[in-house]
N, C-alpha and C positions, 0 to 999 in steps of 0.2 A: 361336294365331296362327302361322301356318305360315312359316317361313323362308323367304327365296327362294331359288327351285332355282336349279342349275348344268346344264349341257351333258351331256345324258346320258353321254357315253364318258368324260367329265373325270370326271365324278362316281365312274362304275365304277371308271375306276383309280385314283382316290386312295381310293376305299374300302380296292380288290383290297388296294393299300399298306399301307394299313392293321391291313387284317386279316391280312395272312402279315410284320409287325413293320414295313412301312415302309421308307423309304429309309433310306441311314446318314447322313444330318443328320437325320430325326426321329430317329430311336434316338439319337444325342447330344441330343437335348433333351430325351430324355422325365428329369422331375425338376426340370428346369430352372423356377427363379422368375420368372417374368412380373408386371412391374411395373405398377401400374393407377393412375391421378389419376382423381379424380374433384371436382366440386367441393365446397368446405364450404359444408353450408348451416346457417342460424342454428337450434339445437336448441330450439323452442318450440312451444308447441299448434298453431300454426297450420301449422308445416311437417311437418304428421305427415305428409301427402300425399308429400309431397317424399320424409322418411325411408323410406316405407314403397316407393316406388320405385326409392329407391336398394337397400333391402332384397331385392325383386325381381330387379335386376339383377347383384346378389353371388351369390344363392342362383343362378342362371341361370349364373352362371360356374364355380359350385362342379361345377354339374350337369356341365359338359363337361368339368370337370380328369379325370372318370372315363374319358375317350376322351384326353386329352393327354398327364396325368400330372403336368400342370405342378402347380406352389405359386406362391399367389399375395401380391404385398405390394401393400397398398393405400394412395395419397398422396392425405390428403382438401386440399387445398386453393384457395384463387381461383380462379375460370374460366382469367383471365387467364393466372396463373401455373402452370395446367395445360398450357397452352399453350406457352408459355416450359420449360416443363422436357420436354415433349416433339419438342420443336422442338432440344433442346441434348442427347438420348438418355438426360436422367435418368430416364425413363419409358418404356415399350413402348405403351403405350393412354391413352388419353382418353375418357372416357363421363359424360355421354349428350351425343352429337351428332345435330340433330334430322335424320333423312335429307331429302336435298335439300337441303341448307343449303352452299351456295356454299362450297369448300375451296380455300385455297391450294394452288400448285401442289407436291407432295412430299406432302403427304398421302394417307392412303388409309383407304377407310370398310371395315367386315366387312359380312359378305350379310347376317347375321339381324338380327329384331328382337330384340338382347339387352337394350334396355333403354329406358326412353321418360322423355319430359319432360313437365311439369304446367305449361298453358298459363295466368295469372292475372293480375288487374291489380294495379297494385301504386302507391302516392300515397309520398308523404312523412310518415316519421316526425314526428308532432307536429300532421298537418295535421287540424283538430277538425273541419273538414268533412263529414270521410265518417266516421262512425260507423259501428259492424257492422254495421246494416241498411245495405246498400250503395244499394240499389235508389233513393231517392227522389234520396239525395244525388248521382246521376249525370249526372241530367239539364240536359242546356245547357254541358254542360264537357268541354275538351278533351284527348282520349287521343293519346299517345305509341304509334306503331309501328312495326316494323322493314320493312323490304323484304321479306319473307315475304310469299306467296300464302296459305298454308297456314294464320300468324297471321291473316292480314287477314281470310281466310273463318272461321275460329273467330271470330273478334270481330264480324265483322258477323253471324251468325245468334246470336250471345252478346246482343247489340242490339237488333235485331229484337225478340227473345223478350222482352227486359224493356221496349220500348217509349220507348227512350232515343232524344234530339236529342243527338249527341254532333258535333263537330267532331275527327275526326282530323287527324294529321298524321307522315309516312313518314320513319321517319329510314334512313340508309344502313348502321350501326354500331352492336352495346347499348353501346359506351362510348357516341356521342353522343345513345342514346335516353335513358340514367342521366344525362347533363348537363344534358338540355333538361329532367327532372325537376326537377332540382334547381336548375335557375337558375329554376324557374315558368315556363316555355315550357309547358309542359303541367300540366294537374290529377294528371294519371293515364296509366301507360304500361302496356302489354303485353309482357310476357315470360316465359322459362320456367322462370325461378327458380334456372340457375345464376348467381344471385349473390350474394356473400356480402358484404351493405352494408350498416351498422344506421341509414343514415339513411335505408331506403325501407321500405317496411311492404308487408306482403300486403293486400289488402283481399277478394278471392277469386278461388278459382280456378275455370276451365270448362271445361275440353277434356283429354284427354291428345291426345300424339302419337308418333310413333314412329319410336326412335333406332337409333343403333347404338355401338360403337367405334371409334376412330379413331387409327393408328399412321401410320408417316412409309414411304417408300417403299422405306426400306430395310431394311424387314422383312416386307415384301413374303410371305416363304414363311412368316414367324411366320402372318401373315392368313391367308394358306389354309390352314393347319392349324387355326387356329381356324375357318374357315370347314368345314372339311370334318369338325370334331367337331360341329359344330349341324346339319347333315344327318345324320352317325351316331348322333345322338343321338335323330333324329328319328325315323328307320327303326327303331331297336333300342327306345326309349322314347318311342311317338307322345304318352303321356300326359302325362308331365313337364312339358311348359308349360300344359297346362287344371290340372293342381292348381298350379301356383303361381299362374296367374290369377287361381282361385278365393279363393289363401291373400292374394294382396296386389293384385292391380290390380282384382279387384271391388270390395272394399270402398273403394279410392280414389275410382271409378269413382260408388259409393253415397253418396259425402260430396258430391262436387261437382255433383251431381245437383243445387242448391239449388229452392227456390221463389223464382219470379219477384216484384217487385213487385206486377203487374198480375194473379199467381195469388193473392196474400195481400190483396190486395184487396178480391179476392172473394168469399174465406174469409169475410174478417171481414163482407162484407151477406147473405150465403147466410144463407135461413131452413134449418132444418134436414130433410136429405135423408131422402126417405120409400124405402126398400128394399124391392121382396116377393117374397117366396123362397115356393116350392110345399111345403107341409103339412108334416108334421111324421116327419122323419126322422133321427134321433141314428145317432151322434154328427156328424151335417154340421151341421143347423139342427132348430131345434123351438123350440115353446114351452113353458116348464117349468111352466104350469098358474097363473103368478100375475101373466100379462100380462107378460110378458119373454120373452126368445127365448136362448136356449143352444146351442151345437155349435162346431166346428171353422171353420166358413165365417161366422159370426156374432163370433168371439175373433178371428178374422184382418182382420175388417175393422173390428172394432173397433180393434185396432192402428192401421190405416191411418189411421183417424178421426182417432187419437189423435196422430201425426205429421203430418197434414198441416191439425189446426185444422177441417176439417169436423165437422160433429154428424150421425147417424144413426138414422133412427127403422125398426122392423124390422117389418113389415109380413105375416103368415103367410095364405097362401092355398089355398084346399081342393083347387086343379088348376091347370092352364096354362091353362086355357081362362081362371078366373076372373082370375089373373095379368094375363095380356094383357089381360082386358077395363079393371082397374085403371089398367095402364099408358095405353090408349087414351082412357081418361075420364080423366086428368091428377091422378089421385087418387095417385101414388106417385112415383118421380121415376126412379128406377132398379130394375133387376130383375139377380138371377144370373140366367147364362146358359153357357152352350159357343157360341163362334162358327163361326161355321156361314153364310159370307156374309149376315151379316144376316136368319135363320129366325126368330129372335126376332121381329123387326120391320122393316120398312122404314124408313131413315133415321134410325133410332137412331144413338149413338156405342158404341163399344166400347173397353175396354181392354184393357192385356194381360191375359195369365193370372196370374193372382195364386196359384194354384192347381193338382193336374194328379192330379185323381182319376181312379184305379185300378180297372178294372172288372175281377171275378171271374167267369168262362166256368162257368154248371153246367151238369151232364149226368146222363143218367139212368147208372146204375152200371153196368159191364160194357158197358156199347152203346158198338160203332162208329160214328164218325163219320165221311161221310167229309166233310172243311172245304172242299173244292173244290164240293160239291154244292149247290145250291137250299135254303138253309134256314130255317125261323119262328125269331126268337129276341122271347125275350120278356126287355122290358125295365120300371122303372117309371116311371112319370109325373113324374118328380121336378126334371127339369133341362129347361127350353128350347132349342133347337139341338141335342141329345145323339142325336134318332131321327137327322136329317137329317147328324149328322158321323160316324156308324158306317156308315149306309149309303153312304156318297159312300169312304170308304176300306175296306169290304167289300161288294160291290158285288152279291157272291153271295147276300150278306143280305137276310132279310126281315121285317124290325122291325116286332113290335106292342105298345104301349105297356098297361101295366096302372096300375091303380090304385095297387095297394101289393106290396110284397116277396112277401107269401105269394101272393099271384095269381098273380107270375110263376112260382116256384116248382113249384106246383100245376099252370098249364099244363105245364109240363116230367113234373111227375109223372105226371102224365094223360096225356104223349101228344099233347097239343095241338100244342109248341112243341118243337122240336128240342134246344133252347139254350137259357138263361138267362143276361144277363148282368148284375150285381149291385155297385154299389160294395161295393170289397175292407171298408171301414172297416167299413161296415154291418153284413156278416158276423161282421167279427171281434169286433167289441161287442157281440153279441147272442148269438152263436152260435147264429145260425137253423138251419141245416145236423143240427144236431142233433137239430129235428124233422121232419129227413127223411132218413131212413136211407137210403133210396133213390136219393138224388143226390151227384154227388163233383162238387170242382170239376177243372177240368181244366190242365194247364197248358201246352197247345200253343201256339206264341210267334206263330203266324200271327194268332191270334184275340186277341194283347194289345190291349188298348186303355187309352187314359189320356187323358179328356177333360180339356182346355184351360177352367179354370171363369174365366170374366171379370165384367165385368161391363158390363150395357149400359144405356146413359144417356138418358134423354128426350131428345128434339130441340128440346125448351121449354126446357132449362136449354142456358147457352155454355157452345159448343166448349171453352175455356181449361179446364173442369171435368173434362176428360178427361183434357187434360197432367200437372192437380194430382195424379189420383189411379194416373194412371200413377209418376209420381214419387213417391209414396206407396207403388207396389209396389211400384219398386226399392228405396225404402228396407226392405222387410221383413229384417227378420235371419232366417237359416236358423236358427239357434240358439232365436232366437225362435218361430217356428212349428212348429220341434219342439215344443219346449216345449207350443204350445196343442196338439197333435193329442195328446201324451201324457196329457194331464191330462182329457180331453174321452175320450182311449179308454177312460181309468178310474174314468169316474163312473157311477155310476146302475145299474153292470154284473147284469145277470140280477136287479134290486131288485123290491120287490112290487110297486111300481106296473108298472115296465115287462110284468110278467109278467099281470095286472091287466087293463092296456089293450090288450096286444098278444092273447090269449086269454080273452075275457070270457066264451064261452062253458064252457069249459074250465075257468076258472075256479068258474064257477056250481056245476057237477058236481062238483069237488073239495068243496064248501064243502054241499051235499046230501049225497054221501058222509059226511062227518064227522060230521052231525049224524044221518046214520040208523046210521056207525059207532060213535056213545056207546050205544047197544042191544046191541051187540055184545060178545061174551064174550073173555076176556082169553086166549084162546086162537087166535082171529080176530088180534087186535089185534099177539100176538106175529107171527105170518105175517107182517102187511102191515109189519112194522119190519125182517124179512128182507129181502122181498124189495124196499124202499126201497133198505136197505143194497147190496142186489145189482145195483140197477139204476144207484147213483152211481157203483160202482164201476166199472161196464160205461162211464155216461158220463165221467171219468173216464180210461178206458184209451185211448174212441175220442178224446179232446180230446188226449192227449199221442198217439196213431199220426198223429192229421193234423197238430198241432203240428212232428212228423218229417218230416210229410212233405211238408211247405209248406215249412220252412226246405231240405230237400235240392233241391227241383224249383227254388227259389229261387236257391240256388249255384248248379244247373246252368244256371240261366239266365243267371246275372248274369255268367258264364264265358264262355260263350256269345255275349254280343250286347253293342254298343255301346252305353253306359249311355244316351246322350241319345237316340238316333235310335230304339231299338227294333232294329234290325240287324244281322244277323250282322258279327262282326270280323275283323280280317285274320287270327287264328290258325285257325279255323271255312272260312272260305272257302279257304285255301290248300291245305288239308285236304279238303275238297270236291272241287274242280278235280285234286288229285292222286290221290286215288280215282278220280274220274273217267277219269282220262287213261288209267289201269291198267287197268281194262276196258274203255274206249273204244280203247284199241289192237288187241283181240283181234277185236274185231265190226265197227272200222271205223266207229263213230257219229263224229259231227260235233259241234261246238257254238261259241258265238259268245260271246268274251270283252267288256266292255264297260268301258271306265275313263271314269269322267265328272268334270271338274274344274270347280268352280266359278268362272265370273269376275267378279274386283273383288269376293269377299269379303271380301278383308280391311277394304278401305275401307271397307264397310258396318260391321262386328264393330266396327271404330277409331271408327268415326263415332257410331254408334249406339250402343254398349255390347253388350255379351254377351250381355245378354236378349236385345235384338233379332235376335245374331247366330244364338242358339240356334236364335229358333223360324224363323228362314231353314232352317237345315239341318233341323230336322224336319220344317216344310214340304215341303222339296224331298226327304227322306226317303219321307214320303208321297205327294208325285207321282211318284215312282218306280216306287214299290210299285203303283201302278194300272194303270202301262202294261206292264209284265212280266207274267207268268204264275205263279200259286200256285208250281208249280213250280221257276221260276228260282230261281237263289240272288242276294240283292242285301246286299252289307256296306258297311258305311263302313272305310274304311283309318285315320281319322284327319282332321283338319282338315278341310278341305271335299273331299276325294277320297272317288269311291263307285266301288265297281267292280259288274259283274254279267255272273254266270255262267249262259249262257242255251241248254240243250242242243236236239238236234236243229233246228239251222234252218239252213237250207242255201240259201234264197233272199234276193236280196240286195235285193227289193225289201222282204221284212219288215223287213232290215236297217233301210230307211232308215224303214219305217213306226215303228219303235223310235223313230231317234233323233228324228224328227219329235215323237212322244209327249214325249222327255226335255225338248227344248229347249222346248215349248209349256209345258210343267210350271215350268220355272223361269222363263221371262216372266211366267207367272203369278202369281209371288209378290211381291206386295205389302207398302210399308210402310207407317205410319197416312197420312202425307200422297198416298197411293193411285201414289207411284213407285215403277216395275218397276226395281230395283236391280241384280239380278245376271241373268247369263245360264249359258250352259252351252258348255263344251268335252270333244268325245268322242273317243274312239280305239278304235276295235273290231279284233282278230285274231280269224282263224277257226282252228279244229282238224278235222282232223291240215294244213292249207293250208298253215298259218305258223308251225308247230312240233309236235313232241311231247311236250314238256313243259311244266310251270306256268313256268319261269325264262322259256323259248322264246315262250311266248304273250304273258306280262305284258312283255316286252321289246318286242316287234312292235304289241300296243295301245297300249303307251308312246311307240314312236317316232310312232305315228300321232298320238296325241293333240298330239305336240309342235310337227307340221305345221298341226295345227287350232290352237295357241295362237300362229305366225309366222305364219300367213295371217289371223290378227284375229281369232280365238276363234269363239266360240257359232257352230260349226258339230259336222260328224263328218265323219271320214275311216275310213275301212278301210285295216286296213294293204296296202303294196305293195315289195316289194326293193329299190326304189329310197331307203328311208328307211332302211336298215341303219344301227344306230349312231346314232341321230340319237331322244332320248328327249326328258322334261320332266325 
């Protein structure tokens, strides 16, 4: 979650300050202890949510002492009397204050989001009413809430969703919304948990939202220094807030995620769900031969099953054709899939990705390729949507579907097909590759792919079954799903059966061999124990060269590119562009810089959670990548910022046919309730026009973009002199 920015020239010079030591009031404060309240809250099961935000919000301030130098002393006490002692200078900060939350006048909030509040309702200690299943006991009773827009729209979609007759009523104050608790003016009130009172009870919680710090106004330059360390901290360490995300507000995020009433409901009449997944392919899915079903995508949703009260019946089908015809004769209820606007089916539902299998690019050995040209790839039959979501994001492709692994293979070997592309798992559990000396895999990063595996749900079973099992996937632990792909990559590995049923031919001939080798003289016999021996050793050597050299092309990738998006990063790209600029000064080429910022992401990321916010940015990753050119370079910087490096174009109408592409690409992204959430803001510089350097260029599409974010965003501008100084 990306800070709010500052005035580009403000920003430059408090950086500039920063970096050649600073004014001389910083340099007296660096060392200096900055005092922090925050409130107490009661240390019990229920407010692990709470701790583990407060947790977040320390480690976030640790992270910036590296840019301040400060030491910090932390006062956990009462809301109230955080307040009171910040108000009388015992304290520098206050946190978490929810932003937008109406401040007397001498207060003052910081830019970032250093820290957030956990929105939940909360009854009276003792009141035997509401039991931990929340859901029934809510109904027809009246909730407490504050003058918040922000509260009031969390609780009313909190509502909604559980199907609750509630009578609110708005109080002005949380002292008079904790009174009107406690005198029984209300059942139940809304708040965010800075309070430290043992006669009110948590009952649960739904929302996070997002705070800040808060110091009195005459500390005023303390603020900007903190504010201007959570920008340099941004710039120097884009990653540092997605791994604390990951360490402490996902899992927050996955607890309060609850099931509805009206989803457990339905749990508990749902006869049990018939699943059908296409043939038999380890380690993803198969049948292990005794009417049961085994793999990776079979333990994953057996998980799911197993947290969200559904039963699963697993359903194995010989192609897609027969799959779909299941699903169409109402004999199954759900099918894996890749979504792919709905290619599986019409009017089906779909959820997220619970999943995001990795495809392996082969090629025949020693041949060029070139990836910008017209090419056959063969792929196999095994996933729904998977033809139709490669071709829509390699457009040069030309997908034809085989039966099974060796097929594809074989056409590549042959000649037929250009390309093979193959889930990575598949290879790596079988080591197919090794009966084909002839093909390597490749690792050019233009051609990654990593299908989205969902799953999509009859239109005969309710909508509400989609929420449950969405909710079911947020709950997966990464821990956990390791866990199943490890255990699933290491069963069955190169066993007699697999060797058995995958070569029955070959099989046959080994097993004729043997029996016309017991005629054979013990001089025969020693030979063929040689050259056994010579040939393991050979496979053997070749299994640890590729082992080398799968793990090094891996480094260089993972170096390389933005983990989520696929992407080159801002150290790849800057690198690029200054190459570039180097022999573009001697010959005179041109090229077109492109910064594109997304708007009102964060509100979506906040609102929706990180899943959601993820597959926005790869989404809008992917529409990127379609309107450019193989050629171009396209990175992610970091949070929702993408830039792209786009050589020779010197007409300004392609210019605009670009950014027409960009902004069409992110209206187009959709979330399950089918609204277009974010749009797009662009700033284009041209080279040598508007500099000759990368500082020169990324300055001039900066200022540009800043004019497209004060004239009301989801447009583009080209830069012009008249914007000198003037950034986001």
């Amino acid at each position: 979650m990306k800070p709010r920015m500052f005035p580009g020239w403000i920003r430059l010079l408090l950086l500039l300050c920063l970096l050649i030591g600073g004014s001389p009031a910083a340099s007296a404060r660096q060392g200096q202890t900055v005092r922090i309240g925050f409130p107490r809250i009661l240390q019990s099961e229920d407010n692990r949510n709470l701790a583990d935000l407060q947790t977040y919000a320390i480690s976030y301030l640790d992270e910036l002492a590296k840019q301040t130098d400060w030491k910090y002393e932390y006062y956990p006490a009462p809301y109230e009397e955080c307040w009171q002692m910040l108000a009388h200078g015992e304290i520098d900060f206050i946190f978490p204050v929810e932003l937008g939350e109406k401040l007397d006048a001498g207060f003052v909030p910081t830019e970032g989001y250093a820290c957030y509040t956990l929105l939940s309702l909360y009854v009276r200690q003792g009141d035997d009413r509401f039991p931990p299943d929340v859901g029934p006991a809510m109904n027809r009773r009246s909730v407490g809430l504050l003058e918040n827009e922000a509260h009031q729209k969390q609780f009313e979609y909190y509502r909604k969703k559980n199907r609750w007759e509630i009578t609110t009523h708005v109080y002005p104050s949380r002292t008079a919304l904790v009174e009107a608790l406690r005198h029984g003016e209300v059942d139940a009130i809304v708040d965010n948990g800075n309070q430290d009172i043992p006669e009110i009870r948590l009952l649960a919680s739904f929302a996070m939202l997002e705070a800040c710090l808060i110091t009195t106004g005459d500390k005023q330059e303390l603020a900007d220094e903190f504010n201007l360390a959570i920008h340099t901290s941004q710039v120097t360490n884009p990653d540092f807030e997605t791994w604390l995300e990951k360490q402490y507000l996902d899992p927050v995020m996955h607890r309060i995620a609850a099931y509805t009433e009206p989803e457990r409901n339905l749990v508990r009449h749902l006869l049990p769900l018939r699943l059908v997944f296409v043939r038999d392919l380890l380690p993803l899915a198969a049948g292990d031969g005794t009417d049961g079903v085994r793999g990776i995508y079979v333990d994953i949703l057996r998980q799911m099953a197993k947290d969200s009260g559904l039963t699963l019946d697993f359903v194995e089908a010989p192609s897609i054709k027969e799959a779909t015809r299941l699903v169409d004769d109402g004999i199954v209820d759900m099918a894996l899939t890749v979504y792919d606007r709905g290619s599986f089916r019409e009017g089906m539902f779909y959820t997220n990705s619970f999943h995001f299998e990795s495809l392996a690019v082969i090629a025949r050995r020693n041949e060029a390729i070139d990836l910008n040209a017209s090419l056959k790839v063969a792929i196999p039959e095994w996933m729904p949507g998977a033809k139709a979501f490669i071709e829509r994001r390699h457009r040069n492709l030309i997908i034809e579907e085989f039966s099974d692994i060796d097929s594809c293979l074989d056409s590549v070997s042959q000649e037929r097909c250009a390309l093979a592309m193959i889930p990575q798992a598949v290879l790596q559990y079988d080591d197919t590759l090794l009966t084909y000396p002839s093909l390597v895999i490749l690792t050019a990063s233009e051609l990654r792919v990593e299908l989205p595996v969902c799953l999509a749900v009859s239109n005969n079973q309710q909508r509400l079954l989609q929420e449950i099992l969405d909710k079911s996937i947020l709950h997966l632990e990464p821990e956990v799903v390791n866990q199943i792909i490890q255990q699933n990559m290491s069963q069955g590995r190169l066993s007699l059966r697999f060797i058995l049923s995958r070569y029955p031919f070959y099989s046959a001939g080994v097993v004729v061999f043997f029996i016309l080798g017991g005629v054979a003289t013990a001089f025969f016999a020693y030979l063929a124990r040689v050259k056994d021996r010579q040939a393991q050793l050979l496979d053997d050597k070749n299994q640890e060269l590729q082992m080398t050299m799968r793990a090094r092309d891996h480094a260089q990738h993972d170096a390389e590119t933005d983990p989520l998006t696929g992407l080159l990063n801002r150290m790849v790209m800057e690198t690029v562009c200054k190459n570039f600029l180097l022999e573009a000064s001697e010959g005179g080429t041109t090229f077109a810089f492109f910064i594109a910022d997304l708007d009102h992401f964060k509100e979506v990321n906040d609102t929706y959670g990180h899943q959601v916010g993820d597959n926005i940015l790869k989404g809008f990753a992917q529409a990127i990548k379609s309107v450019f050119r193989r050629t171009d370079c396209i990175a992610r910087f970091g949070g929702d910022e993408f830039v792209v490096f786009a050589p020779f174009i010197t007409q300004r109408s392609e210019l605009e046919r670009l950014c027409v592409g960009i902004l069409e690409g992110a209206k187009a992204l959709t979330l399950e309730d089918g609204s277009h959430p974010v749009t797009v803001s662009i700033g284009i510089a041209l080279a040598p026009e508007h500099g000759h350097t990368y500082d020169e260029i990324f300055q001039a599409a900066d200022a540009a973009l800043y004019q497209v974010k004060v004239s009301g965003r989801n447009s583009f501008r080209v830069y012009e002199p008249s914007m000198e100084g003037k950034k986001v």
